[in-house]
N, C-alpha and C positions, 0 to 999 in steps of 0.2 A: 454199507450194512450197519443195522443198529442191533447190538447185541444185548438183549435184556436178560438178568439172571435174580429171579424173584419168584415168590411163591403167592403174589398177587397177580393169578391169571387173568384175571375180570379188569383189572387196570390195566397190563399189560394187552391183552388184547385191542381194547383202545387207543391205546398208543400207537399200538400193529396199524391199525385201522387208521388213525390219522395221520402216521407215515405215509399210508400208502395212496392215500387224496395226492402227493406234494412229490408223488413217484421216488419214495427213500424203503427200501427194503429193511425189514426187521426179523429177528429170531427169538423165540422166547427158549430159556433153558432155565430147567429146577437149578437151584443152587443146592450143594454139597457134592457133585458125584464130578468124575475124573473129566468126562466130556464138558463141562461147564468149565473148569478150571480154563483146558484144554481153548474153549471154544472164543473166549475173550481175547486170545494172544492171535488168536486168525489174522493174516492179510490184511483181509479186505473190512475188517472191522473200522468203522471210523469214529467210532464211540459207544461206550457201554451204561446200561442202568441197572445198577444191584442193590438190592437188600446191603443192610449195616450190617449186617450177620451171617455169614455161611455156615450149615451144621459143618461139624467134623474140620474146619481150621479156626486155630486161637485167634481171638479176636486184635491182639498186637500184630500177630502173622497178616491178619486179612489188612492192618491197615499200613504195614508196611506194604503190603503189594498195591493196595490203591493210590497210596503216592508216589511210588513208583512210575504204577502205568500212567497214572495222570499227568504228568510229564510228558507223556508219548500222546495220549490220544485222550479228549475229554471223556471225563468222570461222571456221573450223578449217580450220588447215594440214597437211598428211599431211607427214611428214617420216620418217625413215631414224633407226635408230638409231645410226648411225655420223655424222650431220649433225650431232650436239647442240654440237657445239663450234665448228663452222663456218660454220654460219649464225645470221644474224644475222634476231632473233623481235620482229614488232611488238607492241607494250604491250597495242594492242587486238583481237589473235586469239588463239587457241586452238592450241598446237600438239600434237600427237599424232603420237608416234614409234611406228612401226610397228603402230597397234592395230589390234583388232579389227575387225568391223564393229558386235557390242554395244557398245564402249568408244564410238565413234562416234557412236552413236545418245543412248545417256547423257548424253554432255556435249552433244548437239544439245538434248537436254532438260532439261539443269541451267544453258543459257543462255538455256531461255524457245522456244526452237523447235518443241519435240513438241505440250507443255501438261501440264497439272496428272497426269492420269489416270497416264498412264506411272511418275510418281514414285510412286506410290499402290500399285501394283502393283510393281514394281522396288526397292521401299526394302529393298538388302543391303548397304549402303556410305554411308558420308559422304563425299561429293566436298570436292576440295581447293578453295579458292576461286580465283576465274574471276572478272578484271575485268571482261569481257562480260558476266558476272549483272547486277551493279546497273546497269553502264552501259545497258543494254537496258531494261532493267526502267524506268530514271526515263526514260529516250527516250519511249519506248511511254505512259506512265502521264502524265507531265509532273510525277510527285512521284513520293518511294520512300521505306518506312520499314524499318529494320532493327533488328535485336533481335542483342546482344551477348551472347556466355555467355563467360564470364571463370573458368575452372579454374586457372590458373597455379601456384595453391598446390599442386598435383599436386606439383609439379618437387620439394618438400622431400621428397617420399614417396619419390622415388629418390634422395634424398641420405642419408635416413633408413634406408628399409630394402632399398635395393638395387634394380637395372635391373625384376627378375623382379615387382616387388612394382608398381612406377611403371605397367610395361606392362599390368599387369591391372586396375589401376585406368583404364588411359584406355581400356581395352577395355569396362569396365564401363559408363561415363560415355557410351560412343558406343551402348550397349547402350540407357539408360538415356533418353539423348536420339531414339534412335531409337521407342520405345515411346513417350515421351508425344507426338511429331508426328502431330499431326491429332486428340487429343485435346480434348474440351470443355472449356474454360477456359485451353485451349493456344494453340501457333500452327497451323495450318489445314496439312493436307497437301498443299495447292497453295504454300504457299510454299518456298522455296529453302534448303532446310538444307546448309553449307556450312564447311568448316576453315580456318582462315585458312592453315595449311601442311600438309604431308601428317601431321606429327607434333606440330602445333602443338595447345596446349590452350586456344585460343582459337576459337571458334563464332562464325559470319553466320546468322543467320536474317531474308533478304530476304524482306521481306510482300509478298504480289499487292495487290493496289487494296486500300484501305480495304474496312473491314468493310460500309461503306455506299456507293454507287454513284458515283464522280467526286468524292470529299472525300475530305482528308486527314484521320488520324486526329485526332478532336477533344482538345482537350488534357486532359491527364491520363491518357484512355485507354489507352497507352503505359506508364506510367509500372505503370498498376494490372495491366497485363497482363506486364511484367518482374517485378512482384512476383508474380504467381501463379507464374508459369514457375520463380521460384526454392524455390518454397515447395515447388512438385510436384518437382523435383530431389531437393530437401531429404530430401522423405518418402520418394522413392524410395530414397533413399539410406539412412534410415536403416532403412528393411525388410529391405534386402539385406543391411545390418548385423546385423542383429538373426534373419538365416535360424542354420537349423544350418550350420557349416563344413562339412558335404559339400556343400551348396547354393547356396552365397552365390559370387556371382560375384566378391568385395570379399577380397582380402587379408588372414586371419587377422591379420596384425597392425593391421590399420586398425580403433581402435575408437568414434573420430565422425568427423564428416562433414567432410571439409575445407569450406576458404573457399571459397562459389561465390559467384557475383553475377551479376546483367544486368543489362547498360545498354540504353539506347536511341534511338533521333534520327531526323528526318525529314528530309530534306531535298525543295526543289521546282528542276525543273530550270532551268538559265538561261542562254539562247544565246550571250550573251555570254562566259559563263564556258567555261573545258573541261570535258569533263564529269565525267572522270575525277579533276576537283582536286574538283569538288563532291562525287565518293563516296568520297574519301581524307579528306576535312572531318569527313563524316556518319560517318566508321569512327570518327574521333580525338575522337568529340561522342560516341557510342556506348561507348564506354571510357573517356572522366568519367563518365558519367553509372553506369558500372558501380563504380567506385572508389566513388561518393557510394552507393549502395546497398548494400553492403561496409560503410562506415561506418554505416548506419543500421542494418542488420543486427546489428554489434555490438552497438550502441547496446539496440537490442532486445534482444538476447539479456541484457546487464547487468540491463538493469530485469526481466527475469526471473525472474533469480536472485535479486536485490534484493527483488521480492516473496514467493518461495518462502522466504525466507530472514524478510523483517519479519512477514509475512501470520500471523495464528495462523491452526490449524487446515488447512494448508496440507502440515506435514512432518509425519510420524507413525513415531516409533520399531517393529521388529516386534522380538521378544529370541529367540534360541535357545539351548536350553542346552547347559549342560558339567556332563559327567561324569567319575567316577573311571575310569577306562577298565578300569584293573585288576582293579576289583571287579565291574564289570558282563558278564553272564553270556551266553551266547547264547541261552537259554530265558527270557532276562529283554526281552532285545531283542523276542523273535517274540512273546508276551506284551503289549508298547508293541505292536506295529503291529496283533496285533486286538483290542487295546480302543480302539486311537486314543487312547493316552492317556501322559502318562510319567511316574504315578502310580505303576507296578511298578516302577521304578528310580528312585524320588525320594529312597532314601537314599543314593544314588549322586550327588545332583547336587551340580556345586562351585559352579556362578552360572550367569549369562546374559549372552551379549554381545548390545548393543544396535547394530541395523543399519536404518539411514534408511530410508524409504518416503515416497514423494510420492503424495499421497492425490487420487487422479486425478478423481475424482464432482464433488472442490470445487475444482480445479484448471481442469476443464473450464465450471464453473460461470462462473467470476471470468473468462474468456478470452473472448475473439470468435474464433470459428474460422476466420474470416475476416482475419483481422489476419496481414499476411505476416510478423511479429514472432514468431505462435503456432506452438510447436513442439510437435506432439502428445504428450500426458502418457503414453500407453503407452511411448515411447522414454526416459522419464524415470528408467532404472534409477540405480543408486549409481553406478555407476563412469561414467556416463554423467553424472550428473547432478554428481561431484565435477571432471570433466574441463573441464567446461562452465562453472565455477564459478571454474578456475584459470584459463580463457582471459578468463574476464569479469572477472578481476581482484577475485573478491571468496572465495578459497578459505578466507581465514580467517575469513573472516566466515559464512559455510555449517557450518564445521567447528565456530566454534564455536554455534551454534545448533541445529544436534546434538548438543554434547555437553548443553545446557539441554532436551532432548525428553527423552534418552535419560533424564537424571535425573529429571522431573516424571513421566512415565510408569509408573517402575518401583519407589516407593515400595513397594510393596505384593509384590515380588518377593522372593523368599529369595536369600541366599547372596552371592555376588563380583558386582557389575556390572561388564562389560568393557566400555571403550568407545574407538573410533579417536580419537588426536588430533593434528593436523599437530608438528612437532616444534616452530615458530614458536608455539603456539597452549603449547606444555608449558611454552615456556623463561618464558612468563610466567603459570603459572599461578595465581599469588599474586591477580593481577588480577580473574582468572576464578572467583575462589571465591564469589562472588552468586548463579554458575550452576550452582555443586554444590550449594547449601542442605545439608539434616541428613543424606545417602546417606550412608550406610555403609559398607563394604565396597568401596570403590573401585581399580577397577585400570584404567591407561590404556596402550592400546596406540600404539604407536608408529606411524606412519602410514607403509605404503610407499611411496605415492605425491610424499613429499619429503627431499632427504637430509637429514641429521644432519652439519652443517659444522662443530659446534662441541663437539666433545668434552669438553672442560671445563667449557662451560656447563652439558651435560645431565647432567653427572654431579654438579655442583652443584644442579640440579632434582632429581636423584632422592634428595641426601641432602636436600632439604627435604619430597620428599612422605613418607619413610621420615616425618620429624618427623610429618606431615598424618597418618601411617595410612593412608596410599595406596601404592599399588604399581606397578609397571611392566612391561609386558610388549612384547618385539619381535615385532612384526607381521609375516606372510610370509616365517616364517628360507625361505630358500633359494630366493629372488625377488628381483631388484631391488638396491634399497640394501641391504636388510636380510640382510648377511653376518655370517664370523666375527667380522672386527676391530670388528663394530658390537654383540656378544656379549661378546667377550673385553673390551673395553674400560667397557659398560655394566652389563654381571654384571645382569643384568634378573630380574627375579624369576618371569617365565613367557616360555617359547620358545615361539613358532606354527610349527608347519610350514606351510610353505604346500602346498594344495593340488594344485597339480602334481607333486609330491614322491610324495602319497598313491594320486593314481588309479594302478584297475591294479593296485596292486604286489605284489598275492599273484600276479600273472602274468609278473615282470620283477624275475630274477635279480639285472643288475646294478644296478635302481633299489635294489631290498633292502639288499646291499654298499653304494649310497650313501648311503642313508639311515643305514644303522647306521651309518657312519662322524660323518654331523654329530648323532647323538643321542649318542652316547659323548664328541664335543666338545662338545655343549653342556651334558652333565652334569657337566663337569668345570667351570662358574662356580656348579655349584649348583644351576641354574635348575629349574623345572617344566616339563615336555614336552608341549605340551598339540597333536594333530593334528586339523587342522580339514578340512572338506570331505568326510568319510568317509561314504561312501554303503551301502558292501558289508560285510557279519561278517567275510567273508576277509580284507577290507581290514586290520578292526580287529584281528583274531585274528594277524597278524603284527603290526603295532604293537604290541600288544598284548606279545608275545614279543621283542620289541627292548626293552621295559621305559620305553614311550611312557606316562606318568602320564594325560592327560584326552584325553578322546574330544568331538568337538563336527560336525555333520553329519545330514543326510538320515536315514541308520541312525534314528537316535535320535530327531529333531526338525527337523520344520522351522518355520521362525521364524513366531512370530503376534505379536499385538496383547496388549499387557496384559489385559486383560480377559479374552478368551480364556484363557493362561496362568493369572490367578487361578481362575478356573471349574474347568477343571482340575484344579487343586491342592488345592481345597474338599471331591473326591471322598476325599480322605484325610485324617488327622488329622496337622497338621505333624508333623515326625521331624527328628531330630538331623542336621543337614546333612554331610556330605564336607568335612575342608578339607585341600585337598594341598597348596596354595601356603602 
C-alpha cells in the first residue's frame, strides 16, 4: 500500500491511477486531521507521499517525524519549486519539487516500492542516486550488495577535446549501460541502476537478494561478476568504436576505450549501527575495490602486449605497394583490378611498405575468452593495437618487433622496403641492426604517433643511415607532428602525404590550393612526393598533375601477406624496377 497525504487531489489521483496499471494499491488522505497522522504508521504501508507542510503540526515536529519514518519505510516529500532554498530536506526522504504524477511513480519504484516489473518496462533514464535505495533495500533484505562502475576518466575527454565531445561520450556510456541491464552474464533488470549525481560518471548498481534465496553472495561471486560487467562494457565499447562515423554514437575523435572499472561490496545490516554510515562504508569498499580492478586491468592489458610482442607467430607483416605515379596509366590501373593482379604495372613499382597485422585464428587460440584480461582480436587493428602498446608502457618494444617481422617476411620482395619506426626506436638504430639482417633497400618512416624532440640527434641518425644505405622518409606530411619545420629541418628523402590531405580532392577546390602549396614546399628539400591512401583515378589523376612522384593505396593494391605478393609476381618474369627516390 501507497499511502499518499496531500491536498493535490488531481495529482494524487494519477499516481492512484498509475499504481494501479503495475497492481500496487494506493490511499489518498487530506493532511492535518488525526486519521492521516494515524494512517502513515499502518502495517501494510510500504511507503508514503506527503506535502512539506501539514496544517496544525510545527514544521520542525513534521520533519523530525519524516526522518524518522524514513528510516523505516521510503519517504517522498511534494515540495514547490520556489521552496528549494527554504526548507530544510531530511537525509532519509525523497524530495520532489513540483513533479509529475509519472516522476512520482518512478522514484516510488527506483526506491523499491512498485517492484522489479515497472523498471523492466519504463527503462528511458538513469535515476540519480537515492539514499532510500540501499537504505531500504539492506532494511528489507537484512544484507545488500552493490556493483560500482567507475567512468571518471571521461572527465580528460572534456579537457581533451571539448564540452560537445565529454557529453556524447556519457550519453553513450548511459546508452550502453542501459542495453546490457538484464542481460545474461549481467546485472538482472530487477536490480537498481542508479548515478551517483545527475551528471556524475560514477554508477550504483544495487542487487535484489542474492542470486540464491536468503544468502549473501558467496565469495568471489562478486568479484567474477564485476569482471564480466567490465569486459561487456569493454566490447561494447569497442563496436561502437569500430561502427562507420555516421553510426557510432562515440565521438570521431575517441579511438580506444577509456579506463572503465567495477568494484564491488556487501555489506549485512546492523541495529546497532545507522544504517546510512553502513551504505556510505559499502559505497567507499565499492570504489577500492574498483581502483584494484583498474590496476589489474592494466596489469592485463601489459602482458598482452608483452605476448603479442615475445609470442612468434602472433604478429604478421601484410606489405602494399608503391608506385611511380607518373608513369602509371588509367588503362593500366582498370587492367590491375580485372585480373586481380599488379603484375600490369610491376614496372611501375618502387617497393612495399610493411604494415602489422595481429594474426587473430592463433591469438584467439593462445586466450581464454573467458579471462576478463581478454580483449577481442577483431578490435586489434594497427592503430589500436600501437595505442594500446603506449598506454602499457611497452611502445618501443612492439615497434621494434615490427620492424624484425616486416624484415623476415619480405626477403623475397622487390624493390624499397618502407617501414614505421618510433623516432626513439631510430635515434638508436645502430643497436637495432640484429633486426635488419642482409634487407636491402631500406627506408624508414618516421612514426606520427611520437614527436621528434631532438633535432640534432635525428639529423645525426640520418647522416649515419646515409652511411648504412638506408634512407628516411616523414610519415603523414600534413598530420600531427609531422609538419614543415619537421621537413625543412630533416630534408628526408620521401614525403608521405597523409591521407586526409588525398580524400575527395578531385571534389575540393580549396583542399587542391592546399595541397599544391605543401608539395611545391616539400619539393624545395628535394624530397620524393609519394601519396598514400588513394582510393579513386580522380584522386590520382590530380596528384598526378600537381607533380606528386609515387602513388600507394586501394586504386592499386591492397595489402597481403608475403606469400601472396610473391605468387603474384611469379605470373611475370622480374623486370627492371622504378627507382624515384
Amino acid at each position: 500500500m501507497i499511502k499518499i497525504v496531500s491536498t493535490n487531489e488531481e495529482m494524487a489521483a494519477r499516481v492512484s491511477s498509475l499504481l494501479k496499471i503495475h497492481g500496487v494499491d494506493s490511499s489518498l488522505t487530506k493532511p492535518g486531521t488525526k486519521a492521516a497522522m494515524s494512517s502513515i504508521y499502518e502495517l501494510d504501508v510500504a511507503a508514503v507521499v506527503v506535502d512539506h507542510r501539514i496544517p496544525n503540526i510545527p514544521e520542525n515536529a513534521w520533519f523530525d517525524l519524516l526522518a524518522s519514518l524514513g528510516k523505516r519505510i521510503p519517504v517522498l516529500i511534494l515540495m514547490s519549486g520556489n521552496d528549494r532554498t527554504e526548507i530544510k530536506v531530511p537525509d532519509t526522504a525523497t524530495c520532489l519539487y513540483d513533479p509529475s504524477a509519472e516522476e512520482v511513480v518512478s522514484v516510488l519504484d527506483t526506491v523499491g516500492a512498485v517492484g522489479g516489473e515497472y523498471r523492466k518496462v519504463n527503462r528511458s533514464a538513469i535515476a540519480a542516486f537515492n539514499p532510500q535505495v540501499p537504505l531500504h533495500m539492506l532494511k528489507k533484505s537484512g544484507s545488500l550488495s552493490v556493483l560500482l562502475v567507475d567512468a571518471s576518466s571521461f572527465r580528460k575527454i572534456g579537457i581533451e577535446y571539448g564540452a560537445e565531445a565529454y557529453i556524447r561520450m556519457q550519453e553513450c556510456f548511459n546508452h550502453l549501460l542501459m542495453e546490457i541491464w538484464g542481460t545474461p552474464g549481467s546485472f538482472r533488470g530487477s536490480d537498481v541502476l542508479c548515478r551517483k549525481a545527475a551528471h556524475s560518471n560514477i554508477y550504483y548498481i544495487f542487487l535484489e537478494q542474492s542470486r540464491r534465496s536468503n544468502t549473501i553472495p558467496a565469495p568471489g561471486i562478486l568479484e567474477r561478476l564485476a569482471d564480466r560487467i567490465v569486459v561487456k562494457l569493454h566490447n561494447a565499447f569497442w563496436k561502437e568504436i569500430f561502427l562507420d562515423k555516421t553510426k557510432r554514437m562515440v565521438p570521431e575523435c575517441i579511438g580506444i576505450v577509456p579506463e572503465l572499472a567495477v568494484g564491488f561490496s556487501t555489506s549485512i545490516n546492523n541495529p546497532c549501527v545507522d544504517t546510512l554510515e553502513i551504505v556510505e562504508q559499502m559505497l567507499d569498499s565499492a570504489q577500492e575495490e574498483s581502483r584494484i580492478q583498474l590496476r589489474r586491468m592494466k596489469e592485463r592489458q601489459k602482458e598482452l602486449m608483452q605476448t603479442l610482442i615475445h609470442t612468434p607467430g602472433l604478429l604478421e607483416p601484410h606489405y602494399q605497394a608503391v608506385f611511380d605515379l607518373q608513369a602509371v596509366t588509367k588503362e593500366e590501373v582498370e587492367e590491375c583490378k580485372a585480373k586481380k593482379s599488379i603484375v600490369p604495372i610491376r614496372k611501375h613499382l618502387f617497393g612495399f611498405e610493411s604494415l602489422i597485422r595481429v594474426k587473430k585464428e592463433a591469438l584467439e587460440n593462445l586466450f581464454d575468452a573467458n579471462n576478463p584480461g581478454f580483449l577481442e582480436s577483431r578490435f586489434l587493428r594497427p592503430d589500436v593495437l600501437f595505442a594500446l602498446s603506449h598506454l602499457a608502457k611497452v611502445g618501443l618494444e612492439l615497434d621494434q618487433a615490427c620492424l624484425a617481422q616486416a624484415i623476415n617476411h619480405s626477403m623475397n620482395l622487390p624493390g624499397v622496403l618502407m617501414m614505421n619506426i618510433l623516432p626513439r626506436n631510430l635515434y638508436n638504430v645502430d643497436k637495432l641492426q640484429h633486426l635488419l639482417g642482409d634487407r636491402q633497400n631500406l627506408m624508414f618512416e618516421v612514426s606520427e604517433s611520437e614527436a621528434i624532440n631532438n633535432f640534432d640527434l635525428m639529423m645525426k641518425v640520418r647522416g649515419n643511415l646515409e652511411k648504412m644505405k638506408m634512407r628516411i622518409a616523414t610519415d603523414d606530411f600534413g598530420k600531427g607532428y609531422s609538419g614543415l619545420e619537421q621537413v625543412i629541418k630533416i630534408k628526408p628523402d620521401l614525403i608521405k602525404l597523409d591521407r586526409s590531405l588525398i580524400q575527395d580532392i578531385h571534389l575540393d577546390p580549396p583542399k587542391q590550393a592546399f595541397l599544391h602549396g605543401l608539395v611545391t614546399a616539400a619539393k624545395i628539400s628535394s624530397s620524393t612526393i609519394l601519396a598514400e591512401g588513394v582510393e579513386l583515378w580522380e584522386e590520382a589523376q590530380i596528384l598526378k598533375d600537381m607533380g606528386v612522384d609515387l602513388v600507394q593505396g586501394f586504386l592499386l593494391h591492397r595489402p597481403q601477406a608475403a606469400p601472396f605478393i610473391e605468387l603474384d609476381l611469379q605470373k611475370q618474369p622480374p623486370v627492371k624496377l622504378n627507382s624515384v627516390a
